[in-house]
C-alpha positions as CSV (number, residue, x, y, z in Angstrom):
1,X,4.4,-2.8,8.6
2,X,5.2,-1.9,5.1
3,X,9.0,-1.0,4.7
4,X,7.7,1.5,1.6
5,X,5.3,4.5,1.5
6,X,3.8,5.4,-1.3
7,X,2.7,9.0,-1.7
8,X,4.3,10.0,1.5
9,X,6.5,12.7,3.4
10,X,9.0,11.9,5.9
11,X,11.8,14.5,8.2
12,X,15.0,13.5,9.6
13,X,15.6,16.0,12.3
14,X,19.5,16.7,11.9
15,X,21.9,14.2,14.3
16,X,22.1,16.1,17.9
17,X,24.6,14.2,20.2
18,X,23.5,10.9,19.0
19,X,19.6,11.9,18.7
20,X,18.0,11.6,16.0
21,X,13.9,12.0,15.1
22,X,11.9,10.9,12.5
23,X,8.3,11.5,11.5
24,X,6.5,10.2,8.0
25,X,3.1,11.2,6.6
26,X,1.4,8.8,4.0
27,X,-1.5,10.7,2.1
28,X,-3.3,6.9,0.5
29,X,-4.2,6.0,-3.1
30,X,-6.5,5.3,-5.0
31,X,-6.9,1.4,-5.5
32,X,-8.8,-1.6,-6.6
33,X,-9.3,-4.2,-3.6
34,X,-11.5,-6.0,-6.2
35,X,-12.9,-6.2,-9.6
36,X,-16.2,-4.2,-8.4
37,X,-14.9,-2.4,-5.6
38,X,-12.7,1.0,-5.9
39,X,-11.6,2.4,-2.6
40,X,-9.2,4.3,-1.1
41,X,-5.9,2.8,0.1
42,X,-5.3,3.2,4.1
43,X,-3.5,6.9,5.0
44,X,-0.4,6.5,7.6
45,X,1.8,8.1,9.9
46,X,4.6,7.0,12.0
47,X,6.8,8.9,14.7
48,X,10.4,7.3,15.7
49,X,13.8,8.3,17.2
50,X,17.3,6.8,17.3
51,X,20.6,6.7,19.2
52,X,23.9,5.6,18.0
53,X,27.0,6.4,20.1
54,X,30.2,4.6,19.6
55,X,29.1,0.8,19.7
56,X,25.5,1.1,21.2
57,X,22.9,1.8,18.5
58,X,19.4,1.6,19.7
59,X,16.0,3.0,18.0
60,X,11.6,3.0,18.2
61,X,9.0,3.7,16.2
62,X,5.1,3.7,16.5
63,X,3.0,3.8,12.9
64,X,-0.4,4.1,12.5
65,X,-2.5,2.7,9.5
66,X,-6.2,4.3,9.3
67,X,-8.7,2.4,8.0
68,X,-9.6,3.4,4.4
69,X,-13.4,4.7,5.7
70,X,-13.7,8.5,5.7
71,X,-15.4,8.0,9.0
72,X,-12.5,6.3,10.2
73,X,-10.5,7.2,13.6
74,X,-7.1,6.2,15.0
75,X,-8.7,3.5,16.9
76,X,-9.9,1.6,13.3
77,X,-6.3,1.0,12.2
78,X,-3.5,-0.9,12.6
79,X,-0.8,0.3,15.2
80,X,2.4,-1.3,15.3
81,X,5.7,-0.6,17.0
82,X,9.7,-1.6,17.5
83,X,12.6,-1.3,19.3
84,X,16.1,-2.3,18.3
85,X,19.5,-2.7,19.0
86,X,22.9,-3.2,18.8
87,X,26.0,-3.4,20.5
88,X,29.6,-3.6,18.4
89,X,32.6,-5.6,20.2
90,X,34.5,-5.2,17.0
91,X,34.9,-8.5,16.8
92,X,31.3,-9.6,16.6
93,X,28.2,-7.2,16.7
94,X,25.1,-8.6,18.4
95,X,21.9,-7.2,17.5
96,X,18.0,-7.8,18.5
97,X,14.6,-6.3,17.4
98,X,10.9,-6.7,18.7
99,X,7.8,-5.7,16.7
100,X,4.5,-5.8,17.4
101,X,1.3,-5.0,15.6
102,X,-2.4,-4.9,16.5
103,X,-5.3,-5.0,13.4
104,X,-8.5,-3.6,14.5
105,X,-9.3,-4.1,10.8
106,X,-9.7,-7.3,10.1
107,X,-13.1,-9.2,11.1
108,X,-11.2,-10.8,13.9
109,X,-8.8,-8.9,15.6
110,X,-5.3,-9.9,15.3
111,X,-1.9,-9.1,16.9
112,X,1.3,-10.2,15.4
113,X,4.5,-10.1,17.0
114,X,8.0,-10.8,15.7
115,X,11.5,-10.8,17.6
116,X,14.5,-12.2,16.8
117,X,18.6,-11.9,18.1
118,X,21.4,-12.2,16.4
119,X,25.4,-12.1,15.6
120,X,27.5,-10.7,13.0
121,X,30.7,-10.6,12.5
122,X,33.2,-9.0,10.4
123,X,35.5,-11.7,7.4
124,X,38.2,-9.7,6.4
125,X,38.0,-6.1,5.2
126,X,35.2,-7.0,2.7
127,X,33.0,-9.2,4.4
128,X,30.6,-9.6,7.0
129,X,29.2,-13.5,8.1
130,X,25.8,-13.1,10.0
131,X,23.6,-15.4,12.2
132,X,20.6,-14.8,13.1
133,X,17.0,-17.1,15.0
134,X,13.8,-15.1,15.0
135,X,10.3,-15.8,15.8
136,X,7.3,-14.7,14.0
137,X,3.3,-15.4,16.4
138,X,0.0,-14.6,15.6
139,X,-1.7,-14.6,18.9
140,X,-5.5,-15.3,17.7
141,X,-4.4,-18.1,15.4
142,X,-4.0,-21.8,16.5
143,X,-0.6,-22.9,15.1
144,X,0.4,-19.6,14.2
145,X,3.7,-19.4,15.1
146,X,7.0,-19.5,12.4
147,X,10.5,-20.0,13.8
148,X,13.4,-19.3,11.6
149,X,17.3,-19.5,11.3
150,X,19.0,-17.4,9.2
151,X,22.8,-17.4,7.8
152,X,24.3,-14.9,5.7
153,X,26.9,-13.5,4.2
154,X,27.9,-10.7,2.5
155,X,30.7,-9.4,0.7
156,X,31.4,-5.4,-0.1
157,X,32.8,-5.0,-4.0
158,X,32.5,-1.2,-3.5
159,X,30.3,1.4,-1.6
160,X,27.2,0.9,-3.1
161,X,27.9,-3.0,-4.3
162,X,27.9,-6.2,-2.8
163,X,27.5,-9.8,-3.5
164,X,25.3,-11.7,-0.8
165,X,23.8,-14.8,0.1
166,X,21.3,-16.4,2.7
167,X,20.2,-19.6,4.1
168,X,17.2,-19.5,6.0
């Protein structure tokens, strides 16, 4: 789904051996799907929880979109979830994710799903060189299915800065 939430509220429960939960709350706004149409954008909530021990990182999350009718219920959204992971060797970290969402909103209902695995490893004390194949399907869609390779890199200049680039 959406990696921002506008007019939202989100909790991190504090770090407990590892464990972490996280739960976010998106009240909707007010917006023009068209010229002669003002409605109200789609509320949302999400529940999740991570794990990150040594070189093992793993995480989930469910989110819900509601359909922008007052009328609407749970079951007129969009639902979506993921799990990913990691596991760090030190000398190269492989990852992998799987998402999938299901839109009851649309005239035709649609799932999408997206995985993908990759490698990263680490180019000197600055950088970090990544590879990375993924798979994007739309299940109700003839032809609609996207494969993609991606190669990065990315160089640290300080905490907060770095210089990247990507092929795909």
């Amino acid at each position: 789904g959406n990696s921002r939430i506008s007019n939202s509220i989100a909790y991190a429960s504090p770090v407990m051996s590892g464990f972490q939960g996280h739960a976010i709350y998106g009240f909707g706004e007010k917006v023009n799907k068209s010229f002669s149409d003002s409605a109200t954008d789609e509320s949302f909530f999400g529940i999740g929880g991570s794990y990150g021990n040594g070189p093992v990182k793993v995480a989930a999350v469910y989110q819900v979109r509601l359909e922008d009718d007052a009328k609407a219920s749970v079951n007129d959204g969009a639902k979506a979830w993921a799990v990913v992971g990691s596991y760090d060797f030190k000398v190269v970290k492989l990852h992998a994710s799987y998402w999938r969402e299901k839109d009851e909103r649309a005239a035709q209902e649609l799932t999408k799903k997206l995985w993908d695995i990759g490698v990263s490893a680490p180019i000197g004390s600055a950088g970090n060189l990544s590879l990375e194949y993924s798979q994007f399907k739309i299940s109700e869609v003839d032809q609609g299915k996207a494969k993609g390779l991606t190669l990065s890199y990315k160089h640290d200049l300080s905490k907060r800065t770095a210089l990247y680039t990507t092929l795909t």
